[in-house]
N, CA, C and O atoms as a Tripos MOL2 file, in Angstrom:
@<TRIPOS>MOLECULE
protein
  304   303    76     0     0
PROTEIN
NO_CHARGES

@<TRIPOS>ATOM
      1 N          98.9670  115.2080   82.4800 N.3       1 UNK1
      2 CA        100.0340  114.7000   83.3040 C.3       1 UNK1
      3 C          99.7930  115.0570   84.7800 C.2       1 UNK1
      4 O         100.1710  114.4080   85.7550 O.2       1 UNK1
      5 N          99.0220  116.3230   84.7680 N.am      2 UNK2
      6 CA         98.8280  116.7480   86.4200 C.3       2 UNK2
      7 C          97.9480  115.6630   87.0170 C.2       2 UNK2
      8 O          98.3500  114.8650   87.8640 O.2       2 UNK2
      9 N          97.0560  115.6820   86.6530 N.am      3 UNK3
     10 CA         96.0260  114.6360   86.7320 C.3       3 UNK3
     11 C          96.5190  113.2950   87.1680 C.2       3 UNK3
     12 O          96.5340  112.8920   88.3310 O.2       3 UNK3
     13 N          96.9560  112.5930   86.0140 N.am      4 UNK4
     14 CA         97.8120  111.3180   86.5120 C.3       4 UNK4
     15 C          98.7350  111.6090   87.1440 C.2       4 UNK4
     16 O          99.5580  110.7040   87.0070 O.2       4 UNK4
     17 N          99.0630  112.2760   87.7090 N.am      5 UNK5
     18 CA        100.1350  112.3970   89.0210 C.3       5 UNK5
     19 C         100.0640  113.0640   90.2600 C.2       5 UNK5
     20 O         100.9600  113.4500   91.0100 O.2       5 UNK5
     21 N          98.5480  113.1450   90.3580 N.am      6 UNK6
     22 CA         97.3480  113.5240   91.7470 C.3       6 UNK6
     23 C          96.9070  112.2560   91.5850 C.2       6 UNK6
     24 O          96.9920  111.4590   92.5200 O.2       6 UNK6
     25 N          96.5160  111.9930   90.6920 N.am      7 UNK7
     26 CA         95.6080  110.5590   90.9210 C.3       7 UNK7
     27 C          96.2660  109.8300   91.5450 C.2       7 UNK7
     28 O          95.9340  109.5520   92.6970 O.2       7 UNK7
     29 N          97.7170  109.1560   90.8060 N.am      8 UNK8
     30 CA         98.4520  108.5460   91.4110 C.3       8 UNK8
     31 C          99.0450  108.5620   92.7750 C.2       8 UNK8
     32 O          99.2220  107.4550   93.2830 O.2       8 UNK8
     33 N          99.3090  109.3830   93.3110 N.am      9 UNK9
     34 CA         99.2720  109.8800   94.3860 C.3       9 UNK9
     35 C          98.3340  109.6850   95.7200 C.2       9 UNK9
     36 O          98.5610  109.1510   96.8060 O.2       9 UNK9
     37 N          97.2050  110.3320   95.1830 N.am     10 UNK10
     38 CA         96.0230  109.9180   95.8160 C.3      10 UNK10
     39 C          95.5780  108.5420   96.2050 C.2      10 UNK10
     40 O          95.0270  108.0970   97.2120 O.2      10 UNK10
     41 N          95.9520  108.0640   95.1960 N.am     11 UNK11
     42 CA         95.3210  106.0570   95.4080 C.3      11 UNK11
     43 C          96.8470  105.7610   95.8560 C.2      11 UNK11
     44 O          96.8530  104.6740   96.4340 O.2      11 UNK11
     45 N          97.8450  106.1960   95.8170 N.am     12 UNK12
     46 CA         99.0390  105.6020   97.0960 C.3      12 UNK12
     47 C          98.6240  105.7370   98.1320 C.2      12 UNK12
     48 O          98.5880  104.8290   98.9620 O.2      12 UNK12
     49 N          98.1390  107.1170   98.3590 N.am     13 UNK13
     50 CA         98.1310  107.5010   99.9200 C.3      13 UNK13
     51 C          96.4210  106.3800  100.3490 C.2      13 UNK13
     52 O          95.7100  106.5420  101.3410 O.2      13 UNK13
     53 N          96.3090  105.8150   99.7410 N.am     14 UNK14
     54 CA         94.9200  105.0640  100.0130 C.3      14 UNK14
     55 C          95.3820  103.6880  100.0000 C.2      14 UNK14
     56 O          94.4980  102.8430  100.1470 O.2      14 UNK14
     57 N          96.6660  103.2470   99.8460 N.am     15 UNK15
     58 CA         97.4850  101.5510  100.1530 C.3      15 UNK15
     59 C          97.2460  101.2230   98.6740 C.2      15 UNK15
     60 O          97.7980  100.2010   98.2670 O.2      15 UNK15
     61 N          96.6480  101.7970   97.9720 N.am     16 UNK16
     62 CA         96.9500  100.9300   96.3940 C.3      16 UNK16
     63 C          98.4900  100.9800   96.1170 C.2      16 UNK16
     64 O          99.1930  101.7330   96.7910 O.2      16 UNK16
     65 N          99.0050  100.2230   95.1750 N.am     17 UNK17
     66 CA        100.0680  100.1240   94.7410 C.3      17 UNK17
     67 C          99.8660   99.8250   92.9840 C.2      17 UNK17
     68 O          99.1130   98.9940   92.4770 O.2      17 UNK17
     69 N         100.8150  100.8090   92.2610 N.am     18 UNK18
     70 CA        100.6000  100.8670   90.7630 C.3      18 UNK18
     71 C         101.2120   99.9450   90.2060 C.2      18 UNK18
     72 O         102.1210   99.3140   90.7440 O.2      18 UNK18
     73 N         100.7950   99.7570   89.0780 N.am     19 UNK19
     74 CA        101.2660   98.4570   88.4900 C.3      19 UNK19
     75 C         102.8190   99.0500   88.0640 C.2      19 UNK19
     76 O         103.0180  100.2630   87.9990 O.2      19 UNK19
     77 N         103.7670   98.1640   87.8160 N.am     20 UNK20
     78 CA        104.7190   98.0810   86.8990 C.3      20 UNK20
     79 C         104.6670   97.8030   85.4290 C.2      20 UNK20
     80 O         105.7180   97.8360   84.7890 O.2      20 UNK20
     81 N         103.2900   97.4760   84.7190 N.am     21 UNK21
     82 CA        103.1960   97.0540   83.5300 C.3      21 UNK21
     83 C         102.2350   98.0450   83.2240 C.2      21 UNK21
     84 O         102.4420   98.7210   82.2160 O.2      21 UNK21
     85 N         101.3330   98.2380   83.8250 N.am     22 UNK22
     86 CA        100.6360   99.6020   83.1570 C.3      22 UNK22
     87 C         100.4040  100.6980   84.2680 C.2      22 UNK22
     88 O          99.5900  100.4300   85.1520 O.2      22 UNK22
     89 N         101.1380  102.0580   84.2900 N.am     23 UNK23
     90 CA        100.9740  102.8910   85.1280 C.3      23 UNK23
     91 C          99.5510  103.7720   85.5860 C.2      23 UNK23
     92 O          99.5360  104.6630   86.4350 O.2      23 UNK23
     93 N          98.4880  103.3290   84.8730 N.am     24 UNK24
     94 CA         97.2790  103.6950   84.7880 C.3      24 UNK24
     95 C          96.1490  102.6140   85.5900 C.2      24 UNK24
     96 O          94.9610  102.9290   85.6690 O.2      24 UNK24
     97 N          96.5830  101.5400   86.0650 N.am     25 UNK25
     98 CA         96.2440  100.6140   87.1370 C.3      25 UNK25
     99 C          97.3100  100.3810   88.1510 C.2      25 UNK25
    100 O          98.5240  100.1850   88.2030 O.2      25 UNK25
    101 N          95.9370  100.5360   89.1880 N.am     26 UNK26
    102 CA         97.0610  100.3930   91.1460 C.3      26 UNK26
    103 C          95.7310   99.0830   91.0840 C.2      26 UNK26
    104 O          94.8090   98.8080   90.3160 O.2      26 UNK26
    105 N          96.4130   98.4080   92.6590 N.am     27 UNK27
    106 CA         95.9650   97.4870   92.8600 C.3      27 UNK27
    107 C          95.7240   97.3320   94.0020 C.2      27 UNK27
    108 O          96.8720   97.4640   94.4280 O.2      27 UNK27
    109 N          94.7900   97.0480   95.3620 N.am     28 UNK28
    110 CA         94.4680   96.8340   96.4760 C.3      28 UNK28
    111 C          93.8640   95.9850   96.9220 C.2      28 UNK28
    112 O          92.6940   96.0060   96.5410 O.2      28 UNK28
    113 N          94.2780   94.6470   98.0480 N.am     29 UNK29
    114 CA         93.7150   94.1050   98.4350 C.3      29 UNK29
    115 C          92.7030   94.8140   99.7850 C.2      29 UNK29
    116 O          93.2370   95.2550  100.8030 O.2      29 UNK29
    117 N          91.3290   94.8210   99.5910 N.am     30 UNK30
    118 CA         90.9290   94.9980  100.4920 C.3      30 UNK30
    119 C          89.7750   93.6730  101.1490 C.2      30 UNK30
    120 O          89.7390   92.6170  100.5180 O.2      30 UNK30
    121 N          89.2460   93.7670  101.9000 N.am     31 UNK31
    122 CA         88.5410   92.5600  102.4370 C.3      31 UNK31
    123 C          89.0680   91.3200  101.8820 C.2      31 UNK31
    124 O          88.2270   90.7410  101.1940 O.2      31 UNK31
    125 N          90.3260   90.6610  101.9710 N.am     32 UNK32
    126 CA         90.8120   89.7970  101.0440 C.3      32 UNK32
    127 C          90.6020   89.5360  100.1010 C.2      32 UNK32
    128 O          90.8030   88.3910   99.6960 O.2      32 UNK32
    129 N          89.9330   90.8280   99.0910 N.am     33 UNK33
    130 CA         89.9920   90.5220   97.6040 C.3      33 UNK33
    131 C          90.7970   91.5810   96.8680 C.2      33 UNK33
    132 O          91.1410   92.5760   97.5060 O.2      33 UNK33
    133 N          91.1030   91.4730   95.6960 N.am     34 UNK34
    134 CA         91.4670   92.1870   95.0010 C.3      34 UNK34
    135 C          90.4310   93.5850   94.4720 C.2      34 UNK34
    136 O          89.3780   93.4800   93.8420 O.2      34 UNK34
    137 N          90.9560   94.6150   94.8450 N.am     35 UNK35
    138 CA         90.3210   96.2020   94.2750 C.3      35 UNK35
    139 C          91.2090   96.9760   93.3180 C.2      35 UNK35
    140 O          92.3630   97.1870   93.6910 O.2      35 UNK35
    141 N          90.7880   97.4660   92.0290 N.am     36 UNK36
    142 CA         91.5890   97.5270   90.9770 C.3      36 UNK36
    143 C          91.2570   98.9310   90.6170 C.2      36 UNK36
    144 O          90.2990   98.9780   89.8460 O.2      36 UNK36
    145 N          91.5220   99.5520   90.7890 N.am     37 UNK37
    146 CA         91.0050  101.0790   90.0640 C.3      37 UNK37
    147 C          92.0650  101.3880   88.5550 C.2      37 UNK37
    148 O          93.2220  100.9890   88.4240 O.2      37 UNK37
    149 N          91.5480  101.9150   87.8950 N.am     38 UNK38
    150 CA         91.9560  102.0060   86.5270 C.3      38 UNK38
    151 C          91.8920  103.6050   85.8750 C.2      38 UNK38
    152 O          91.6130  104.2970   86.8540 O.2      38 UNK38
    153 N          91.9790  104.2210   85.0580 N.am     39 UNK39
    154 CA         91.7790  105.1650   84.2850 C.3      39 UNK39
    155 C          92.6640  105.7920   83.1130 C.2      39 UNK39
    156 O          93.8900  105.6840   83.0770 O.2      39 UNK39
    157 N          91.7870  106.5550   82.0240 N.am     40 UNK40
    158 CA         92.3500  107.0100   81.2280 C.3      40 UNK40
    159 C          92.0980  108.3160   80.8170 C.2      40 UNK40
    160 O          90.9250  108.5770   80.5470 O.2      40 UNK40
    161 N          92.8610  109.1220   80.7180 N.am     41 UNK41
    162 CA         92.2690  110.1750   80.7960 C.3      41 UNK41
    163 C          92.0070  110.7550   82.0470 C.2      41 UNK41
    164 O          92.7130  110.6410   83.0480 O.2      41 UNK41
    165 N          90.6120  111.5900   81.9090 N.am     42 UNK42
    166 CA         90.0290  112.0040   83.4510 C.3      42 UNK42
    167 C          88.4400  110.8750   83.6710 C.2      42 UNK42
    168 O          87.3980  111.1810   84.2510 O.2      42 UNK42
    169 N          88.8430  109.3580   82.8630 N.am     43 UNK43
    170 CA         87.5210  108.3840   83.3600 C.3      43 UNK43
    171 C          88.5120  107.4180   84.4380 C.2      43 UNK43
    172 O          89.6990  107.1060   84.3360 O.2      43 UNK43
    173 N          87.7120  107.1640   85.2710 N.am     44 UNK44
    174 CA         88.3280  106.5970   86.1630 C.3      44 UNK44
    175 C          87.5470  104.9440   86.4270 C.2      44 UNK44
    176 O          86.3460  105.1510   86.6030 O.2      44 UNK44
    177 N          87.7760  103.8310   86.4830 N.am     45 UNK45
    178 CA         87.2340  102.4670   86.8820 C.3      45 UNK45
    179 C          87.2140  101.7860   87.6200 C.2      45 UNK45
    180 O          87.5270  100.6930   87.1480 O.2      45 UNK45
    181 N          86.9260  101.7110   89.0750 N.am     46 UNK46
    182 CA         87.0280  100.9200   90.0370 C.3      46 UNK46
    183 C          85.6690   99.7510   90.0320 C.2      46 UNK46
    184 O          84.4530   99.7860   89.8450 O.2      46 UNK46
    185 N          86.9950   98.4720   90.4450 N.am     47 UNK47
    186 CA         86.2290   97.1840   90.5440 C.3      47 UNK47
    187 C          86.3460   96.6080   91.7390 C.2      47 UNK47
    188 O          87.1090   97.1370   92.5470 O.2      47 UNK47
    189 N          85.6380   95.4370   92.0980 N.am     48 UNK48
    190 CA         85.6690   94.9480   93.6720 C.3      48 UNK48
    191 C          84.4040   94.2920   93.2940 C.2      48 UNK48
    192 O          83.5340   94.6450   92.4980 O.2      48 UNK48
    193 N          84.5420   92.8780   94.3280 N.am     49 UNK49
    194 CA         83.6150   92.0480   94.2140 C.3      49 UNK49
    195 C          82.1860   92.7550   95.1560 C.2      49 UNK49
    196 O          81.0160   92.4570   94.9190 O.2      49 UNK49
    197 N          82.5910   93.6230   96.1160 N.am     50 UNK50
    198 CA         81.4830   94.2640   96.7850 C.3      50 UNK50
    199 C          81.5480   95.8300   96.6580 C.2      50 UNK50
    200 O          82.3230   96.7430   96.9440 O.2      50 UNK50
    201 N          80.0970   95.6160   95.9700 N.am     51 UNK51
    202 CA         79.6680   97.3160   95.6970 C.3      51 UNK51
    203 C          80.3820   98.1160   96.5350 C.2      51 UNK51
    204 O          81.2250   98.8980   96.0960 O.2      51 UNK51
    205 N          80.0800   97.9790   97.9700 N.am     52 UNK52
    206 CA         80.2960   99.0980   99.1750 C.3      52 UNK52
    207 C          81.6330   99.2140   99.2730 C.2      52 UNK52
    208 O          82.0680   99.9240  100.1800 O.2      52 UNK52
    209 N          82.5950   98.5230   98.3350 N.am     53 UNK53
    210 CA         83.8430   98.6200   98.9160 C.3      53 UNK53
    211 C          84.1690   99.8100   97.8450 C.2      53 UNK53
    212 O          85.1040  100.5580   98.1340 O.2      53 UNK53
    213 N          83.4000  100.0520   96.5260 N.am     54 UNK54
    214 CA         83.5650  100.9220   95.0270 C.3      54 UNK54
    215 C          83.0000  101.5450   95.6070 C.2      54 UNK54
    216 O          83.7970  102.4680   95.7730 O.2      54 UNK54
    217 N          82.1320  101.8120   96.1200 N.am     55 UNK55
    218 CA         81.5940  103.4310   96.4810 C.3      55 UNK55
    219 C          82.0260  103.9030   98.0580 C.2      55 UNK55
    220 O          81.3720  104.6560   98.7800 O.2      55 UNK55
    221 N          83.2680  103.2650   98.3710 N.am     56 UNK56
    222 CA         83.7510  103.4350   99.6990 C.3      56 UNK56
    223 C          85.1840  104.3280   98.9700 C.2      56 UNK56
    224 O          85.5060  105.4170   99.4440 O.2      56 UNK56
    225 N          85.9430  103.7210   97.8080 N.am     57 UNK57
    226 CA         86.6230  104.5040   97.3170 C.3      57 UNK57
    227 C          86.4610  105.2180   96.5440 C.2      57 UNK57
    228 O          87.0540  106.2960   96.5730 O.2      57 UNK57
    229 N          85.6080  104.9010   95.5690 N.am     58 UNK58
    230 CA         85.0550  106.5470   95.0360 C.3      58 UNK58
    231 C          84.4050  107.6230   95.9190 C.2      58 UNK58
    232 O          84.0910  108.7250   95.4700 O.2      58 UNK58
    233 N          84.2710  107.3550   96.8420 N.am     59 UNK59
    234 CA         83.7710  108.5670   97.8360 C.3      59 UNK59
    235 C          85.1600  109.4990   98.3370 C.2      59 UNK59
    236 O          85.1740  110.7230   98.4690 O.2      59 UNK59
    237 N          86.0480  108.7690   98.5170 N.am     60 UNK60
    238 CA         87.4180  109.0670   98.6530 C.3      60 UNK60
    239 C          87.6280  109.7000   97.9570 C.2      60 UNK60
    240 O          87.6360  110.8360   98.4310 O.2      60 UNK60
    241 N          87.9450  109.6770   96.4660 N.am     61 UNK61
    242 CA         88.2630  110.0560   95.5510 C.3      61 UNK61
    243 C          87.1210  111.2090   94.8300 C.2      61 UNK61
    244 O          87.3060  111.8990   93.8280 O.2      61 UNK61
    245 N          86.1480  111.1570   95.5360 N.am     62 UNK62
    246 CA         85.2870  112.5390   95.1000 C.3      62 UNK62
    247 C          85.7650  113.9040   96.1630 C.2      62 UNK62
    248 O          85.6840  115.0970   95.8680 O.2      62 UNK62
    249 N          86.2300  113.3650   97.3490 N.am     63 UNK63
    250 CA         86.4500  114.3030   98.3000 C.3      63 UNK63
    251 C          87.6440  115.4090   97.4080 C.2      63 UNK63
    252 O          87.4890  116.6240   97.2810 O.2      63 UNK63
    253 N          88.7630  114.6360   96.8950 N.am     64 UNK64
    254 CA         89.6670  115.2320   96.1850 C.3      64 UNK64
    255 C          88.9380  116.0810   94.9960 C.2      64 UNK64
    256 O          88.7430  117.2950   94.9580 O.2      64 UNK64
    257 N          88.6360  115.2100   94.1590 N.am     65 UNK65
    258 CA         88.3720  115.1080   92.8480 C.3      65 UNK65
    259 C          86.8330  116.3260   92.4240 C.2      65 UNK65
    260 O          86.8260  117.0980   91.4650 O.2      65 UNK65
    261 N          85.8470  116.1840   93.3040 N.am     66 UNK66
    262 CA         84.7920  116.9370   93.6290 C.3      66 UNK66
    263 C          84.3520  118.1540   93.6280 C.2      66 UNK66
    264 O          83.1960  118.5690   93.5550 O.2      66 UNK66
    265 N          85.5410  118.8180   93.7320 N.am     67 UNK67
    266 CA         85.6220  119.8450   94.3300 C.3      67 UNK67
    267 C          84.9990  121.2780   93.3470 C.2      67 UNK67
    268 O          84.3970  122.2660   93.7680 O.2      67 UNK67
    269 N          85.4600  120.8930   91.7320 N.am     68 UNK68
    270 CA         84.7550  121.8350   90.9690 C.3      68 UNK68
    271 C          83.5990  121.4710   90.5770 C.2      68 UNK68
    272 O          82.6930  122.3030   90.5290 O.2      68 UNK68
    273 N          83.4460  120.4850   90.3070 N.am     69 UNK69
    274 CA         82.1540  120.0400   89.8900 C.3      69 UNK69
    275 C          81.9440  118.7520   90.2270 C.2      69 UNK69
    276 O          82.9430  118.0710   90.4570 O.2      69 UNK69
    277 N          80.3540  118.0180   90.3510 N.am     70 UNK70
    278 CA         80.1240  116.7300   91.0310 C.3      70 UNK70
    279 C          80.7820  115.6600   90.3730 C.2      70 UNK70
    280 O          80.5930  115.6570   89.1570 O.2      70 UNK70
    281 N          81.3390  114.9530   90.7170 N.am     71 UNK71
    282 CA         81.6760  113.1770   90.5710 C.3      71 UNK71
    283 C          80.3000  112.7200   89.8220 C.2      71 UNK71
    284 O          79.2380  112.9150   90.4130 O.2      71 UNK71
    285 N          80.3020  112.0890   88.4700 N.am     72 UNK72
    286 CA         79.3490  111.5140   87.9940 C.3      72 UNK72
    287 C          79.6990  109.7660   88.1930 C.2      72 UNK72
    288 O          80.6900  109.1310   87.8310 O.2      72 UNK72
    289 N          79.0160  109.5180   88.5890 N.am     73 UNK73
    290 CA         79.3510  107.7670   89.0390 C.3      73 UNK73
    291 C          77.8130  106.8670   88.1790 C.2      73 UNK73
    292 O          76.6120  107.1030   88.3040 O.2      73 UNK73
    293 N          78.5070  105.8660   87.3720 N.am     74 UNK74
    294 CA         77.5750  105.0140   87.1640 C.3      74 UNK74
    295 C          78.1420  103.6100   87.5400 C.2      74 UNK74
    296 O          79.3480  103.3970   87.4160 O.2      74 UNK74
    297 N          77.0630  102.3950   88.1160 N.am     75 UNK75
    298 CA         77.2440  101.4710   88.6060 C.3      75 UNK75
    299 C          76.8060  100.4120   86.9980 C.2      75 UNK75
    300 O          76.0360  100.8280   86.1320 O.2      75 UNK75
    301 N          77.3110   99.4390   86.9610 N.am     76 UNK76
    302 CA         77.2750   98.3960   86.3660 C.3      76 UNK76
    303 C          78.0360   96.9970   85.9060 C.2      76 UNK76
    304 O          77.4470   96.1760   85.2030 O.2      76 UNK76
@<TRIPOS>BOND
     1     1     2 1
     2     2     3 1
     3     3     4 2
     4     3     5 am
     5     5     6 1
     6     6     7 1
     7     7     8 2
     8     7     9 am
     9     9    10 1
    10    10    11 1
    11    11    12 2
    12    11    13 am
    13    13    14 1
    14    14    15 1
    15    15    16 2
    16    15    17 am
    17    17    18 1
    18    18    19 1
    19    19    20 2
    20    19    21 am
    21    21    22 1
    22    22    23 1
    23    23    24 2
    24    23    25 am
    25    25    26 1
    26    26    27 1
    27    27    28 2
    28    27    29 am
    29    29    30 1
    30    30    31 1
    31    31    32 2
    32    31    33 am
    33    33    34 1
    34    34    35 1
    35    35    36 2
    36    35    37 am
    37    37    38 1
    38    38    39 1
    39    39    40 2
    40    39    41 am
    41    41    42 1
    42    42    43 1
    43    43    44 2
    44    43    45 am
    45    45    46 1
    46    46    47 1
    47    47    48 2
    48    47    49 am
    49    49    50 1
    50    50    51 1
    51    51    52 2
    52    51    53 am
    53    53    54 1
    54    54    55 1
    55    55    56 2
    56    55    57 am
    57    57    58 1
    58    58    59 1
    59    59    60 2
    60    59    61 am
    61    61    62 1
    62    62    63 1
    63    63    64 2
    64    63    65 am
    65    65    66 1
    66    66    67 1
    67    67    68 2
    68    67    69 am
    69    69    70 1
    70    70    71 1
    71    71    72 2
    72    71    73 am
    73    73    74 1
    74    74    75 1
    75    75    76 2
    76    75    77 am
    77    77    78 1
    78    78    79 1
    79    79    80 2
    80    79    81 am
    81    81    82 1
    82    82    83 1
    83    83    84 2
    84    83    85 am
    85    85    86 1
    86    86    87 1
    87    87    88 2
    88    87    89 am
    89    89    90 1
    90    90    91 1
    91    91    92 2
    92    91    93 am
    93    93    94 1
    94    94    95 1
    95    95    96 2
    96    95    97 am
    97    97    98 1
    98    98    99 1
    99    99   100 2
   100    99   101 am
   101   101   102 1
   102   102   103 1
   103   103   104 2
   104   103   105 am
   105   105   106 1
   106   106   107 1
   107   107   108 2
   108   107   109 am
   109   109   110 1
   110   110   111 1
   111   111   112 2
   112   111   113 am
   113   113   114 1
   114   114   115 1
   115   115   116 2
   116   115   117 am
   117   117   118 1
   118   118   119 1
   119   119   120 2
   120   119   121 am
   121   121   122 1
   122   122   123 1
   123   123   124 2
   124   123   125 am
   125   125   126 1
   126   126   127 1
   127   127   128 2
   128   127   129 am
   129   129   130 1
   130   130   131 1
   131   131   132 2
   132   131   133 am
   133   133   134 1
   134   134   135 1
   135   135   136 2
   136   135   137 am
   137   137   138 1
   138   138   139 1
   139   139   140 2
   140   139   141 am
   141   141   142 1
   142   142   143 1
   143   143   144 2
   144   143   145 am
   145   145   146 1
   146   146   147 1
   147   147   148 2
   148   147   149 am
   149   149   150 1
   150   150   151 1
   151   151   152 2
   152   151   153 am
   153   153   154 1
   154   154   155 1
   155   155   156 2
   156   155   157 am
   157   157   158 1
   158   158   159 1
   159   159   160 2
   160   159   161 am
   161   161   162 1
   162   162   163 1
   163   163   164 2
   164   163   165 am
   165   165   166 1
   166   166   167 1
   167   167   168 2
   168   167   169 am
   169   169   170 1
   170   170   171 1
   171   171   172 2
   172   171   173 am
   173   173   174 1
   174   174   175 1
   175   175   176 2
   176   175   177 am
   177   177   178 1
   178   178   179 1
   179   179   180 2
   180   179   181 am
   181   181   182 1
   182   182   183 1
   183   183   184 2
   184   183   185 am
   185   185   186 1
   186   186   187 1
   187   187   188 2
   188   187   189 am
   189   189   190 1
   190   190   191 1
   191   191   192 2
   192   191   193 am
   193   193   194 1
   194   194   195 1
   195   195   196 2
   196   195   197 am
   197   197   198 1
   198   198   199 1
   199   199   200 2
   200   199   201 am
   201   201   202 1
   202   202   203 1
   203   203   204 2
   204   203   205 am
   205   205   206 1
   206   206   207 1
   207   207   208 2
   208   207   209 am
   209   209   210 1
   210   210   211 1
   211   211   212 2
   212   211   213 am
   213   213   214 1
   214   214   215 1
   215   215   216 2
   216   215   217 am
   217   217   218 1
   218   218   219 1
   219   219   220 2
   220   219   221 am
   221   221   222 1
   222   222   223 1
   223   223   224 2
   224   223   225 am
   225   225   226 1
   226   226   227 1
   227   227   228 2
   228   227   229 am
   229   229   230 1
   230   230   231 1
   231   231   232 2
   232   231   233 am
   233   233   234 1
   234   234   235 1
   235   235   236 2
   236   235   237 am
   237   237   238 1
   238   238   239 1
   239   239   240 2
   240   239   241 am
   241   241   242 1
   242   242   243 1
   243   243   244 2
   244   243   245 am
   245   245   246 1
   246   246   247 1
   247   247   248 2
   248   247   249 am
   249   249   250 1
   250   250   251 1
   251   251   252 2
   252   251   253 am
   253   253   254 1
   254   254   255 1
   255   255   256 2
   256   255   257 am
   257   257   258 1
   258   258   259 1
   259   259   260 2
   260   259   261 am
   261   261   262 1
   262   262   263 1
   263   263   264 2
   264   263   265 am
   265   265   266 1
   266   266   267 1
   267   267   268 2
   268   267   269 am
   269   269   270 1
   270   270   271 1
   271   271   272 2
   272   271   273 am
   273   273   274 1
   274   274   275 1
   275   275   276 2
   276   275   277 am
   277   277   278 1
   278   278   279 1
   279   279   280 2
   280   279   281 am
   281   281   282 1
   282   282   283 1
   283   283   284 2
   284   283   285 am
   285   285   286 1
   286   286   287 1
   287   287   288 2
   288   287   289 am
   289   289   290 1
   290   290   291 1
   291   291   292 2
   292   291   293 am
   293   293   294 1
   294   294   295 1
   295   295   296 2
   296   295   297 am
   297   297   298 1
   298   298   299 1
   299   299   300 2
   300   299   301 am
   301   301   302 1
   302   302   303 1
   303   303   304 2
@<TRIPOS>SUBSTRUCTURE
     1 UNK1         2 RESIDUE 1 A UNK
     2 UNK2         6 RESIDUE 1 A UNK
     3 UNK3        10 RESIDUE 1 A UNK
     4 UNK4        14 RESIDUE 1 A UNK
     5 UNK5        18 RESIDUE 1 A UNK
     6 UNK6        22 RESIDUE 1 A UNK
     7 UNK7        26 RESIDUE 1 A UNK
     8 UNK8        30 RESIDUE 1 A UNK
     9 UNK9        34 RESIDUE 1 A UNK
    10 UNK10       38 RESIDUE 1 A UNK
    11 UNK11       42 RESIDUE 1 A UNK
    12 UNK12       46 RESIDUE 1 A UNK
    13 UNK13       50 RESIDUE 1 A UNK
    14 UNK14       54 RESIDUE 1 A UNK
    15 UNK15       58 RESIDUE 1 A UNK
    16 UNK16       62 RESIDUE 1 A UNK
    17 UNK17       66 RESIDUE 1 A UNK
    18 UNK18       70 RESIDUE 1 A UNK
    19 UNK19       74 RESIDUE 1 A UNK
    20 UNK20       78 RESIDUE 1 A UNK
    21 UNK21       82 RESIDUE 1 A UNK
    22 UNK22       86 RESIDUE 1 A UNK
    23 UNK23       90 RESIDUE 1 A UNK
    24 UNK24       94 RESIDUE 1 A UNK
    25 UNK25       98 RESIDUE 1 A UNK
    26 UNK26      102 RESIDUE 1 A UNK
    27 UNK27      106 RESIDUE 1 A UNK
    28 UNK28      110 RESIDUE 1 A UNK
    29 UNK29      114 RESIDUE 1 A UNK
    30 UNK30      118 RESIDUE 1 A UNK
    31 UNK31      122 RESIDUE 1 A UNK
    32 UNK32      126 RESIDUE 1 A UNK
    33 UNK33      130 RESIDUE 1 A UNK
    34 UNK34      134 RESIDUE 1 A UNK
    35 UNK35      138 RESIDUE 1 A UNK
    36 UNK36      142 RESIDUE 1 A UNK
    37 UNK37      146 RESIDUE 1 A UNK
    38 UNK38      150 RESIDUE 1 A UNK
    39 UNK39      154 RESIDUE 1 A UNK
    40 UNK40      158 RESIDUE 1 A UNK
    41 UNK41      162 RESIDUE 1 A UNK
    42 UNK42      166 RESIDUE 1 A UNK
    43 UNK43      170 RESIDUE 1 A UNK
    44 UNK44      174 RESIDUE 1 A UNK
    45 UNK45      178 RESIDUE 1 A UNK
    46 UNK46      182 RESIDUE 1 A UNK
    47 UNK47      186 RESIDUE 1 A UNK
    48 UNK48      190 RESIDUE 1 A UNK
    49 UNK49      194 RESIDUE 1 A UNK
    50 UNK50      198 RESIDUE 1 A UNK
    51 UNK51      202 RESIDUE 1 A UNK
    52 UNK52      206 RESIDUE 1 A UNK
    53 UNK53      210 RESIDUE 1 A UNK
    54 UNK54      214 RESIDUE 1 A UNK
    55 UNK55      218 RESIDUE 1 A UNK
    56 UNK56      222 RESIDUE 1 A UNK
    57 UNK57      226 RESIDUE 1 A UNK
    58 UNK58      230 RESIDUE 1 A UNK
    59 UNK59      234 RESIDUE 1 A UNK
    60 UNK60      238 RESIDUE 1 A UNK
    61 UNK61      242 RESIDUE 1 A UNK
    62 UNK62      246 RESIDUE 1 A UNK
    63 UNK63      250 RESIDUE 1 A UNK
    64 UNK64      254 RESIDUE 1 A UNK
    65 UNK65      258 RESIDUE 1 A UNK
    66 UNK66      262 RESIDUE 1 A UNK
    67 UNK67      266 RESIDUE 1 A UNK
    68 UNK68      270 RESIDUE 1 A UNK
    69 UNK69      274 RESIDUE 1 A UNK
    70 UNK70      278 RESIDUE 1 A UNK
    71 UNK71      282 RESIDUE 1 A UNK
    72 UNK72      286 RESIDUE 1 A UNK
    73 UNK73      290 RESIDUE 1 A UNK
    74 UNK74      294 RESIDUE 1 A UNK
    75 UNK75      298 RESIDUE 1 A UNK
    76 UNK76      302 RESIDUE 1 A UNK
């Protein structure tokens, strides 16, 4: 619960906005597209039509998140 309620938090203070239908997806338009970050647990999913915009917010989110041990990130 701590978790999802840093996370959540965290991706507010970053202009996402959480869904009303599932509290485990926020939603952000950035470069006029849609950016969707997701998670369950402590896995986390960010999408975006441009790479640099996913590793622009997961970099964000490692600054927080990082701190005990490294951010493992795979692209695909």
């Amino acid at each position: 619960m701590l978790f999802w309620k840093t996370l959540t938090a965290k991706l507010v203070s970053m202009g996402f906005e959480v869904s009303s239908y599932d509290e485990c997806v926020a939603n952000k338009v950035i470069e006029g597209r849609q950016c969707t970050s997701l998670w369950h647990v402590d896995d986390i999913k960010v999408s975006h039509i441009d790479s640099q915009v996913v590793s622009e917010v997961l970099g964000e989110s490692e600054d927080e998140y990082g701190k005990e041990a490294p951010v493992t990130v795979s692209h695909g």
